[in-house]
C-alpha positions as CSV (number, residue, x, y, z in Angstrom):
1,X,2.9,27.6,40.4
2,X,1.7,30.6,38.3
3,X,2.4,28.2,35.2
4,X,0.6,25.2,36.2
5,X,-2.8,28.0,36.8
6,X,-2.0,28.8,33.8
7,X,-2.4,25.8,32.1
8,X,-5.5,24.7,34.4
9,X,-7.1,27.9,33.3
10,X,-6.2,27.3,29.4
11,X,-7.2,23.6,29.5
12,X,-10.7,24.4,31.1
13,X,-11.5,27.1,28.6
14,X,-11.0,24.7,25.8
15,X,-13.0,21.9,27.4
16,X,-15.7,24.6,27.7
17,X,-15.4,25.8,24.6
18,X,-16.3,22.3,22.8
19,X,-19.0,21.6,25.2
20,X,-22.0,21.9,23.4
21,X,-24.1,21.9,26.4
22,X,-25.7,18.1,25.1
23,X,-24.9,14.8,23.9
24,X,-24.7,14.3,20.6
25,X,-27.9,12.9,19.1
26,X,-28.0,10.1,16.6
27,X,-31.0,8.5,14.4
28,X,-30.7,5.1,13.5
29,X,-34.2,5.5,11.3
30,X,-32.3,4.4,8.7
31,X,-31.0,1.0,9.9
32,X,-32.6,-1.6,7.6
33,X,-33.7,1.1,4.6
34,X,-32.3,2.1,1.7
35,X,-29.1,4.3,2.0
36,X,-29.8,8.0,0.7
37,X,-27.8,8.2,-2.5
38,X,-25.5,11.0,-2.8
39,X,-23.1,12.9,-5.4
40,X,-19.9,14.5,-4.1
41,X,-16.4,15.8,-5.9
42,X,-13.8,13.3,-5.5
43,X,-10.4,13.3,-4.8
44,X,-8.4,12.9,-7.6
45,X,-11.5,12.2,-10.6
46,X,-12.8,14.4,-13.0
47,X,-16.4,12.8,-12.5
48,X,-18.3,12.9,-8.4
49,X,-18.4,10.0,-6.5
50,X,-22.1,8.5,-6.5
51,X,-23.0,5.7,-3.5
52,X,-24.8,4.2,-6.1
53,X,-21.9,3.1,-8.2
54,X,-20.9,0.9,-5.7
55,X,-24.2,-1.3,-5.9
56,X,-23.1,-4.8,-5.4
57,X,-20.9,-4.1,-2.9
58,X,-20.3,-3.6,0.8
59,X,-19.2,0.1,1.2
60,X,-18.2,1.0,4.9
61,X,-19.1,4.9,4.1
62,X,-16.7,6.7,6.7
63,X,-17.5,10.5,7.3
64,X,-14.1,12.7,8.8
65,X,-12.3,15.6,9.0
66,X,-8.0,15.7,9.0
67,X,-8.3,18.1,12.0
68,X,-10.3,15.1,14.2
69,X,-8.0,13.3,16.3
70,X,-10.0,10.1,16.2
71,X,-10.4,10.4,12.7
72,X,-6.7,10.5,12.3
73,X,-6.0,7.3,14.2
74,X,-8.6,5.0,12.3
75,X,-6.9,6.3,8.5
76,X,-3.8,3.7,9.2
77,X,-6.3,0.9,10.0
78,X,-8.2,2.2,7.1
79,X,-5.7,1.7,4.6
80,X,-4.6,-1.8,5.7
81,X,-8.5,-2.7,5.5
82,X,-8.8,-1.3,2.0
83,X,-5.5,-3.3,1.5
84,X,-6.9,-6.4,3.0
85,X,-10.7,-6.3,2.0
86,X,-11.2,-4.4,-0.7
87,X,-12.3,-5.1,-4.6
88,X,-15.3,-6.7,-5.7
89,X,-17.1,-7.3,-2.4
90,X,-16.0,-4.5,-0.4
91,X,-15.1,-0.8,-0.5
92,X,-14.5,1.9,2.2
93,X,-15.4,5.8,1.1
94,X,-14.6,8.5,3.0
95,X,-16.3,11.4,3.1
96,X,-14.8,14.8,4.3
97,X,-16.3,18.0,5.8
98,X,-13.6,19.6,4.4
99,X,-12.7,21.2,1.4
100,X,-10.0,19.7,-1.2
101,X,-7.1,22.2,0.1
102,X,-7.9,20.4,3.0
103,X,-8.4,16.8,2.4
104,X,-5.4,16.1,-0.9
105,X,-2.4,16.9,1.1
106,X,-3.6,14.6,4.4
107,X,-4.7,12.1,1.8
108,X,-1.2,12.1,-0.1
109,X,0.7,11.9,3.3
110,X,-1.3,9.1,4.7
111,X,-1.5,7.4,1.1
112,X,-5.0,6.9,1.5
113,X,-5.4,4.3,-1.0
114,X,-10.0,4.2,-0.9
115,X,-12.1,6.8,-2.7
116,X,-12.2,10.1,-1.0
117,X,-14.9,12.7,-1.5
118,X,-14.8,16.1,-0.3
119,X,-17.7,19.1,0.3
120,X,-17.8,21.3,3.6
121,X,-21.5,22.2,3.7
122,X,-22.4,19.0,1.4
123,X,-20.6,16.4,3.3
124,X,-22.2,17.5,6.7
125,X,-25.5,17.6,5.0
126,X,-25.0,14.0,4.2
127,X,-23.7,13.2,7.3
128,X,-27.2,14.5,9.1
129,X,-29.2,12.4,6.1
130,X,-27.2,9.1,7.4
131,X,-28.4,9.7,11.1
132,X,-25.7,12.1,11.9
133,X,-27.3,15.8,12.5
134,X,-24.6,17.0,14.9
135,X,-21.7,15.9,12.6
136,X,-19.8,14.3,15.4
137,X,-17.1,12.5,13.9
138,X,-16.1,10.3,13.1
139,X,-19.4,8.4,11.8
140,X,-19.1,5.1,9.6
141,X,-22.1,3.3,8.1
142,X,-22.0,0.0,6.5
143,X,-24.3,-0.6,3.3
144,X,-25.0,-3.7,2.1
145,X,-24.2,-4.5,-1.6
146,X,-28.2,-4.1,-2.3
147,X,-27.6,-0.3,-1.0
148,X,-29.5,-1.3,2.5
149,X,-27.9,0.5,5.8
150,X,-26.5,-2.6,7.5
151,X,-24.9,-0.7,10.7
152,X,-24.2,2.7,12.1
153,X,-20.9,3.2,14.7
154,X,-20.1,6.3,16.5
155,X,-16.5,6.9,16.7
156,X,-13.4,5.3,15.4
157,X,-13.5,1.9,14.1
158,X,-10.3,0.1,15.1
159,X,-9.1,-2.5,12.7
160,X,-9.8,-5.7,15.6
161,X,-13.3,-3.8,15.3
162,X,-13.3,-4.0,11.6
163,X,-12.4,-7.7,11.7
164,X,-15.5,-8.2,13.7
165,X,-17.7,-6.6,11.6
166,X,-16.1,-8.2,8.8
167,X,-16.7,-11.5,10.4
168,X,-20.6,-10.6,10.7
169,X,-20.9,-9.3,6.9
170,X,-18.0,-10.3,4.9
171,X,-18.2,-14.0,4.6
């Protein structure tokens, strides 16, 4: 008995202590405008990843962390999309709150095979310019080839999600 209060009394202090007392808020503002453009190091490149280097295509931009469990379950369905979708239509980019000690060794392990960027302070600032202010993650938005904010989801995007999506924009 002493163990199971125990473990009641452990479980509710860590709900409490990621209650931020509120909902996380979300602006759509920028649905139908031009997506912010944005420089960031990238994962394995001498040169930052720029969103306007992918003009011409669909870019699902992806923001995550490896520590977020939800993050973690949509980098699978990731890769098969990138497998599936990608090249001269379509491109997913992450974007990490995490620094590269962080981000190369989950990104070699899940063979993350779409362009990764990484920046603690940066990537959440980006976040917040896409809609996100909060950082709650994850946070995808889908740009159109002529750099126009398509969509914005909260939370993970499941690959029967992405094939839905797909459907809508990818024809």
């Amino acid at each position: 008995m002493k163990i199971m209060t125990y473990l009641l009394l452990a479980l509710g202090l860590t709900l409490s202590a990621c209650d931020r007392g509120r909902a996380p808020v979300f602006d759509d503002a920028l649905l139908g405008k031009t997506a912010p453009d944005f420089s960031l190091p990238q994962l394995g490149k001498t040169t930052p990843l720029k969103l306007s280097d992918y003009q011409g295509k669909f870019v699902l931009l992806n923001f995550w962390a490896s520590w977020c469990p939800p993050c973690r379950v949509e980098v699978p369905d990731f890769v098969d999309i990138q497998s599936k979708y990608a090249g001269d239509k379509f491109t997913i980019v992450g974007v990490s709150i995490e620094g590269r000690d962080e981000v190369a060794p989950f990104a070699k392990a899940q063979e993350i095979n779409y362009p990764l960027t990484y920046g603690q302070e940066a990537g959440n600032k980006i976040a917040a310019r896409y809609g996100n202010p909060d950082g709650a993650l994850p946070y995808s938005v889908l740009i159109s080839p002529k750099q126009e904010v398509l969509a914005i989801y909260t939370g993970a995007i499941s690959k029967k999600k992405f094939e839905m999506i797909a459907a809508m924009y990818l024809k």
